[in-house]
C-alpha angles and dihedrals in degrees: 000000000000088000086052094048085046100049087044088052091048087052094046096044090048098057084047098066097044084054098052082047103063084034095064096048096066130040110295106261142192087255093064085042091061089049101050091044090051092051091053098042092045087059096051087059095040085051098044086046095049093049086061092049128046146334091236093049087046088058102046096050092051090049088058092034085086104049102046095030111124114186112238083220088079106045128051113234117190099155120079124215115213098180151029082240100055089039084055093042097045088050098055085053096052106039103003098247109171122245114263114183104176088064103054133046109276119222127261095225099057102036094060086160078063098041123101123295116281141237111270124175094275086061090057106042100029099083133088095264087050090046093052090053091047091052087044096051096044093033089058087046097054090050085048088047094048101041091062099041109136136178125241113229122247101008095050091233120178112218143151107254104175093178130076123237095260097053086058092049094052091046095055098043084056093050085050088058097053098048092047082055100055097047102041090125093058107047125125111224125246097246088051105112088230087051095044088042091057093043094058095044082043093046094050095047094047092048081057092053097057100210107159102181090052121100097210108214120169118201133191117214115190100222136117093254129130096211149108138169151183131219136197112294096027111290114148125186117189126185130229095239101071089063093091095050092043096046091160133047093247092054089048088043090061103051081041083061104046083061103043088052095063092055092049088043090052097230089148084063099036089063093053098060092039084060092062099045089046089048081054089051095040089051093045091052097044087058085066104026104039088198111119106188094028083062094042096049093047089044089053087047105047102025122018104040095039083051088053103046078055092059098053090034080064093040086054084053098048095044096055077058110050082045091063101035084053090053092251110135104255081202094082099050094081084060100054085058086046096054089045089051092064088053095046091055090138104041116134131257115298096243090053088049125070091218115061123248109287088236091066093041086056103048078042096057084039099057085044095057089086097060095052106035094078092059088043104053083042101055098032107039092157098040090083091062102043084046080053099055089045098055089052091047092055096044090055088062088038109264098204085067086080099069 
């Protein structure tokens, strides 16, 4: 450090020289004032900087303070220098000295990178005003949260439910509408058997229910899907193409069920609200990850699609129940599941999938049959031996050709 202070000095105090030089051969000017008040005032600064630093700097700059000194009594020097900016910028005016910032302070207006911290989000909200705003958003959250708790029947759930029971109801009968819309081509009509065999499964599982504010309507759609559903306010579509895997009216009871229950168990409205308390989450998190689709796919993942496996884990509770409470043999609804497992031989995993793996859903049904058999076998004596009669009656014809 001291041999390139030294070599930068050599270099100053040369072109000095060469300057008061010239300077002395012509009539002093303003121009050899300036200088020598810009020298002057350059070493002050290099002193009073050296004295902050260090004892090596502070030496070097008093063993060249004699040699390039010049005493303020013999020049006159009428311009002030307020800065080491203006001293380096005066000086490549004067005696084009090139500009050499490592060497001087830089301004603070110019090297922003090199300016004082700034603000960040921390600095603004944590403070008592952005505290307060925090307690008073959450706090409101948590009195919202806690008003519209419910509890889920059968299974004494606690969950959040923001929408009353008519709203739900309106919003289902408009989706019905939609979806009967889109598939007028493919509806099977009322009169149809398939149609009037439905309606009376679906009949005898909904007066079970007791729901009093649903208008139970059953549809038929004529397509290869393996599906059916049930929206808010009881209306239930079924597609053709779960009637091979549901051959008996127990088998299609229990998919019936599992419908109905999430209507009588309000899902439709519980996502809902689930949506509004993930878009919450999805916003706070986005304030510290500014990564939009990392936090969207991890949100899905850990949060939307585990939510959604619990719900029709539920449904597949409420529905043993209302099976067995509408004398329907809750026995046979494990091997409805099995037989769709064979069909479903390439589904995804069960964390990429919102139903659980029909594996799980089977062991589930098969540890519940002993909560519900007793009423089953209470409510419904002569049902075993019909079943059995039945069963006799399909093997004969071979049962597993359904499927």
């Amino acid at each position: 450090m001291n041999r390139l202070l030294e070599s930068c000095w050599k270099d100053i105090v040369s072109i000095r020289q060469s300057v008061v030089g010239k300077a002395s051969k012509t009539k002093p000017s303003s121009h050899s004032n300036t200088f020598h008040g810009l020298w002057s005032r350059w070493h002050t600064d290099y002193l009073q900087l050296s004295k902050n630093s260090s004892s090596s700097l502070l030496l070097g700059s008093q063993r060249y303070s004699n040699s390039i000194y010049v005493s303020s009594s013999t020049v006159n020097c009428n311009h002030h220098i307020h800065s080491l900016y203006n001293v380096d910028k005066g000086l490549r005016k004067v005696a084009n000295i090139p500009h050499r910032q490592y060497f001087l302070k830089p301004r603070q207006d110019e090297y922003i990178h090199f300016g004082g911290r700034r603000e960040n989000f921390w600095d603004r909200w944590w403070s008592p005003r952005g505290l307060a705003v925090f307690g008073i958003i959450f706090g409101g959250c948590g009195v919202y949260y806690y008003i519209h708790l419910d509890y889920a029947p059968y299974t004494g759930r606690r969950r959040m439910i923001d929408l009353t029971r008519n709203q739900e109801v309106s919003l289902g009968t408009q989706q019905f509408r939609k979806v009967l819309a889109m598939e007028a081509s493919h509806v099977v009509p009322s009169s149809h058997p398939l149609s009037l065999r439905i309606l009376r499964i679906g009949q005898r599982l909904a007066k079970v229910a007791d729901q009093k504010d649903f208008h139970w309507e059953f549809v038929v759609i004529d397509k290869p899907v393996a599906n059916a559903f049930c929206l808010p306010g009881g209306k239930v579509v079924v597609y053709t193409g779960l009637l091979p895997i549901t051959p008996t009216d127990d088998a299609l009871a229990s998919v019936l069920a599992h419908e109905i229950g999430h209507a009588v168990a309000r899902h439709g409205a519980e996502k809902l609200a689930f949506m509004k308390v993930l878009f919450i989450l999805q916003f706070i998190i986005n304030i510290f990850v500014n990564t939009h689709a990392l936090n969207s796919f991890m949100i899905n993942i850990l949060a939307n699609l585990p939510f959604s496996r619990k719900l029709e884990t539920e449904a597949d509770y409420i529905g043993l129940h209302l099976m067995a409470k509408a004398c329907y043999d809750p026995r046979e609804a494990p091997h409805v599941f099995e037989r769709l497992a064979k069909r479903n031989v390439h589904s995804p995993p069960e964390y990429l999938s919102t139903h659980p793996a029909d594996k799980h859903r089977v062991e589930r049904l098969q540890s519940w049959l002993p909560q519900v058999l007793p009423e089953y076998e209470e409510k419904c004596p002569l049902k075993p031996k019909k079943r059995k009669r039945l069963d006799d009656f399909s093997s004969w014809f071979g049962r597993e050709g359904f499927a």
